[in-house]
Backbone as CSV, one residue per row, in Angstrom:
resi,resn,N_x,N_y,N_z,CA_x,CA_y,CA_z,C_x,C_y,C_z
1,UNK,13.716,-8.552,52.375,13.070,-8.560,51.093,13.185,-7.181,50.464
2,UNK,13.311,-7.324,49.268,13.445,-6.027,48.426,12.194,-5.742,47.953
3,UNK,11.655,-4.595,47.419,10.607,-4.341,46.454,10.967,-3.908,45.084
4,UNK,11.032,-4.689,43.863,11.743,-4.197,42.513,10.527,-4.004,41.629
5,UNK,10.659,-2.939,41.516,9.653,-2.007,40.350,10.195,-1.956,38.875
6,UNK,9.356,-2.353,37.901,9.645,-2.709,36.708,8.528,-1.739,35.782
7,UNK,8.852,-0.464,34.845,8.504,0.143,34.424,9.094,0.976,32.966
8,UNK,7.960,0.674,31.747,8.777,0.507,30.747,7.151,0.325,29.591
9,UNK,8.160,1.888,28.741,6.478,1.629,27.785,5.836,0.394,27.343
10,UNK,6.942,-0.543,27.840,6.071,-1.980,27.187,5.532,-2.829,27.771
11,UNK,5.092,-2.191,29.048,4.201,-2.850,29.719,3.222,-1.877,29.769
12,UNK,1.959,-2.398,30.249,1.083,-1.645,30.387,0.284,-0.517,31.808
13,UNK,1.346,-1.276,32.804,1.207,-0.459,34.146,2.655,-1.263,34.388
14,UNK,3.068,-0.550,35.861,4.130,-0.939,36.702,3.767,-2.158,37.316
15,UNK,4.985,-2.577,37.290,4.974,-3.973,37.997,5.782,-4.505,39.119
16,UNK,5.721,-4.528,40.755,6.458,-4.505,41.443,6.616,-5.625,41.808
17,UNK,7.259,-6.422,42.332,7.567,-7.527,43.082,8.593,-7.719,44.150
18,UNK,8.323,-8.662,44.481,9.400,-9.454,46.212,10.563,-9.631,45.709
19,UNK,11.646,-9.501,46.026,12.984,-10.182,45.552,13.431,-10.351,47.184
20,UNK,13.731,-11.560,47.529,14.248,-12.260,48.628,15.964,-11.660,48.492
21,UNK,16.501,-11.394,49.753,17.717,-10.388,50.063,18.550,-11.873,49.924
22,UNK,19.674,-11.536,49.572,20.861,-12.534,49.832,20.237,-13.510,49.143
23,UNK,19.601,-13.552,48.235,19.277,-14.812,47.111,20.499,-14.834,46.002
24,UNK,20.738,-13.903,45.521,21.786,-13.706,44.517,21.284,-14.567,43.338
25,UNK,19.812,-14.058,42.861,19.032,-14.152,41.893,19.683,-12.774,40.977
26,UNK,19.528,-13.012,39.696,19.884,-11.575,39.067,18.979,-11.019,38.913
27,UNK,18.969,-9.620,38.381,17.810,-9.146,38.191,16.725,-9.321,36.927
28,UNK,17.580,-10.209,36.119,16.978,-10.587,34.836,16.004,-12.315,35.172
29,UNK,16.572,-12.575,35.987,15.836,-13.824,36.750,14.853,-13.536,37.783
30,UNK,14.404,-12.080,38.103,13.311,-11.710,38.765,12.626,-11.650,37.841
31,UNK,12.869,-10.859,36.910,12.210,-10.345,35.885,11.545,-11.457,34.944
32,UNK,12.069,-12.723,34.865,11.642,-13.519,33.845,10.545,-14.870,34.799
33,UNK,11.184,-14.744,35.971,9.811,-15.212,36.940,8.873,-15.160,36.367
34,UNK,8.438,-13.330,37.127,7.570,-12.812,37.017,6.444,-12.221,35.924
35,UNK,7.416,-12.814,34.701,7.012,-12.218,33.065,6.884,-11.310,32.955
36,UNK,8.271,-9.863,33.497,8.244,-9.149,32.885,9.509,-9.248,31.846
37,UNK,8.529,-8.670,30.827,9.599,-8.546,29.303,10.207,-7.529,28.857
38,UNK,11.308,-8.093,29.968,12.667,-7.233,29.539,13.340,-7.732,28.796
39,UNK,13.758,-7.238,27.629,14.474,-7.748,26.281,15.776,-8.520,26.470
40,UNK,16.475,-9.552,26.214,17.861,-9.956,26.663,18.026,-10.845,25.253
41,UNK,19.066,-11.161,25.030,19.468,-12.261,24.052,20.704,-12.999,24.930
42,UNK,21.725,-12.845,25.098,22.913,-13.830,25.654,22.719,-14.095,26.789
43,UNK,21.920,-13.712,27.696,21.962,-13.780,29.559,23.353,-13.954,29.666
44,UNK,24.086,-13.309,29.594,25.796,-13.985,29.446,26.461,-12.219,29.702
45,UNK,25.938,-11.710,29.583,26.609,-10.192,29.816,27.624,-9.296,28.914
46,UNK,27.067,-9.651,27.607,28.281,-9.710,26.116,27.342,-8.709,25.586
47,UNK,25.865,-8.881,25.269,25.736,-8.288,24.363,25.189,-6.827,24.532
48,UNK,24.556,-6.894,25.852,24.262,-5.227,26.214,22.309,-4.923,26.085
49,UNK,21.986,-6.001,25.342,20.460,-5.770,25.137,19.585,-5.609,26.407
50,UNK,19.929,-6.469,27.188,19.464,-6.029,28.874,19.624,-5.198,29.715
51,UNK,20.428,-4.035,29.241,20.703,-2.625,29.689,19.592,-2.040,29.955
52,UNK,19.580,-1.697,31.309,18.340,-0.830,32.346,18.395,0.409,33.255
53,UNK,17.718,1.454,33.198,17.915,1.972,33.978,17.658,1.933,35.451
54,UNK,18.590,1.796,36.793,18.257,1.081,37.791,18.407,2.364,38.768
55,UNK,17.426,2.450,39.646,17.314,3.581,40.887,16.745,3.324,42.055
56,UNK,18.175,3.547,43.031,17.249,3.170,44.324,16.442,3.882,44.980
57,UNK,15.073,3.455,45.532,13.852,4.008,46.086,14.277,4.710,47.966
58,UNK,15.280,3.517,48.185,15.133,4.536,49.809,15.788,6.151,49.812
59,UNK,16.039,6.648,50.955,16.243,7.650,50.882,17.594,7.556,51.582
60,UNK,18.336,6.552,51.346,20.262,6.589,52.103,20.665,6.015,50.818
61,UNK,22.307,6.729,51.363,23.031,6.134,50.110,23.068,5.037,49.890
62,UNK,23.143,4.142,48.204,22.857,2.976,47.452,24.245,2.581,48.085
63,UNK,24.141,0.647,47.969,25.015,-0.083,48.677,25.947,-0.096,47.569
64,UNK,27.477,-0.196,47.524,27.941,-0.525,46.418,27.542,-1.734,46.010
65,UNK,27.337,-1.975,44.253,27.356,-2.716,43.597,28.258,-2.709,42.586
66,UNK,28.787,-4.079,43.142,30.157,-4.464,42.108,29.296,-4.704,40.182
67,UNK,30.452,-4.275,39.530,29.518,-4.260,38.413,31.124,-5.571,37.462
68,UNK,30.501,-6.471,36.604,31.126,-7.037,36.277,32.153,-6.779,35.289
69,UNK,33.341,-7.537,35.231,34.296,-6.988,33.529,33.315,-6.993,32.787
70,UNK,32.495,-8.190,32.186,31.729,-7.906,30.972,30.545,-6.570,31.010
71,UNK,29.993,-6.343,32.130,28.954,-5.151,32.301,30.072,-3.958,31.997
72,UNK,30.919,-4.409,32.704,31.704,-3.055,32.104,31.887,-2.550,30.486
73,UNK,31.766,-3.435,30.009,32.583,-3.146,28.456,31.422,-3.182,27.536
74,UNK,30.152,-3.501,28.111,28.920,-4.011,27.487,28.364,-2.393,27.477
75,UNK,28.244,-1.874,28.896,27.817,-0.691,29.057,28.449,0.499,28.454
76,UNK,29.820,0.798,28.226,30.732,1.411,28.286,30.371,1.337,26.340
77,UNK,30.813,0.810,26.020,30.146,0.239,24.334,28.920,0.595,23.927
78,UNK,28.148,0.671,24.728,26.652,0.583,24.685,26.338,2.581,24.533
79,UNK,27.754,3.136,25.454,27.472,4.398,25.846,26.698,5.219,27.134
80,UNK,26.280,4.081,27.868,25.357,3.912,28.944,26.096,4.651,30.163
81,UNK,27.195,3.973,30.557,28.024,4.730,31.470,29.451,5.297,30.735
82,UNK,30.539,5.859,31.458,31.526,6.556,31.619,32.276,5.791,31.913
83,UNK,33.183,6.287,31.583,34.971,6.003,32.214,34.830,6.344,33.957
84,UNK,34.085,7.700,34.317,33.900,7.963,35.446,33.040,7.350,36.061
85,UNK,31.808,6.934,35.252,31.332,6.045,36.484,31.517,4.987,36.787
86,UNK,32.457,4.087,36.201,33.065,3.104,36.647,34.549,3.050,37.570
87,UNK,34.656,4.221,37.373,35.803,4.591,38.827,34.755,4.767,39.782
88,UNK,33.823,5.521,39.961,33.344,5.802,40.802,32.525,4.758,41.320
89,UNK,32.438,3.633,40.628,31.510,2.656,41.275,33.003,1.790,42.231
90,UNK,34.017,1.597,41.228,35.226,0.789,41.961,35.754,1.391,42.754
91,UNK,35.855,2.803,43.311,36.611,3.624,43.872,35.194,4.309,45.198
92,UNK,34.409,4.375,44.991,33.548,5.992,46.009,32.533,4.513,46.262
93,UNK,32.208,2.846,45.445,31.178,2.626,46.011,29.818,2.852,45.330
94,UNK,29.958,4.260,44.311,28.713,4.807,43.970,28.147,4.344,42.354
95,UNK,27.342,3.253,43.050,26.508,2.682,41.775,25.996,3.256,40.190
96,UNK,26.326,3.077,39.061,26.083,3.965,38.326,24.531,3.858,37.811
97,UNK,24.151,4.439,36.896,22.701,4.467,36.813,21.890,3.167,35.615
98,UNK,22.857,2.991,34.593,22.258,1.808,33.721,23.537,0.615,34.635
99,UNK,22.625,-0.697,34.275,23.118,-1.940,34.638,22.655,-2.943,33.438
100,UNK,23.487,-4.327,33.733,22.875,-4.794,32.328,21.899,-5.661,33.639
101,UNK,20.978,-6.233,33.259,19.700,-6.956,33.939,20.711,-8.516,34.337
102,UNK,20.918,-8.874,33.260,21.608,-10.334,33.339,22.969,-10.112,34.385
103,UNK,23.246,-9.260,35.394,24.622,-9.287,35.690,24.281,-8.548,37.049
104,UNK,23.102,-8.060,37.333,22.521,-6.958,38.307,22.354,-7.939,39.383
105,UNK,22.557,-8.277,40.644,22.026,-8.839,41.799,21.066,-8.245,42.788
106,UNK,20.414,-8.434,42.665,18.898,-8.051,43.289,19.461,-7.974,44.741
107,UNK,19.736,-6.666,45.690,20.072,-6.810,47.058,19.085,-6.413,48.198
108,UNK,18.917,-5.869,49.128,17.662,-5.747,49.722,17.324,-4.131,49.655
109,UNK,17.889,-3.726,48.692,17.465,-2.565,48.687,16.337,-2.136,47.663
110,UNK,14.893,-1.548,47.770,14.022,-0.946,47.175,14.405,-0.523,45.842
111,UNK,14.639,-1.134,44.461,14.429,-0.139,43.693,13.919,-0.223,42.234
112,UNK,13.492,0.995,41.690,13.021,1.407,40.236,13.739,0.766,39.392
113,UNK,13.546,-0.284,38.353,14.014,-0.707,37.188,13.362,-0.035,35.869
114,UNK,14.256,0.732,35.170,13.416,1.648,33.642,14.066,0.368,32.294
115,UNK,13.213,0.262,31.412,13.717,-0.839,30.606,12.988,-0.259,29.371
């Protein structure tokens, strides 16, 4: 089980919850469980409105997360990430820091969602 922390002036305190490991729930489908309102329009990974800042809580290096063509071009458009951090996520492994919510897979690792 993961612990995903959801924090964001538009809520009124933090909000953590369970995300079950190897569910391959997204992270925008934790989030809408649980009613937190994180902004999205396409759940489809086009338009970029579900762009989050995502950080992992343990203290070892983050697992790679594959990030999708459309997260790519959504983010990249958006200005969110780099040219480099998308080598570096396809190449070193090393997760970059915004994700779009609708495309994010919740893995068992602990972490901070900023929205």
């Amino acid at each position: 089980m993961a612990d995903v922390t959801f924090t964001s002036p538009a809520i009124p305190k933090d909000v953590t919850v369970y995300a079950v490991a190897g569910d391959t729930r997204t992270l925008l489908s934790v989030a809408k469980e649980h009613k937190v309102p994180i902004h999205f329009e396409c759940e489809n990974g086009e338009c970029g409105s579900c762009a989050c800042e995502v950080s992992v809580l343990t203290g070892k290096t983050p697992l790679g997360i594959s990030l999708t063509e459309k997260e790519k071009i959504a983010l990249k458009l958006a200005g969110k990430i780099t040219a480099q951090q998308i080598h570096d996520a396809e190449e070193r492994d090393l997760p970059p820091p915004w994700r779009l919510a609708c495309q994010f897979i919740v893995r068992h690792e602990d972490i901070l969602v900023k929205f």
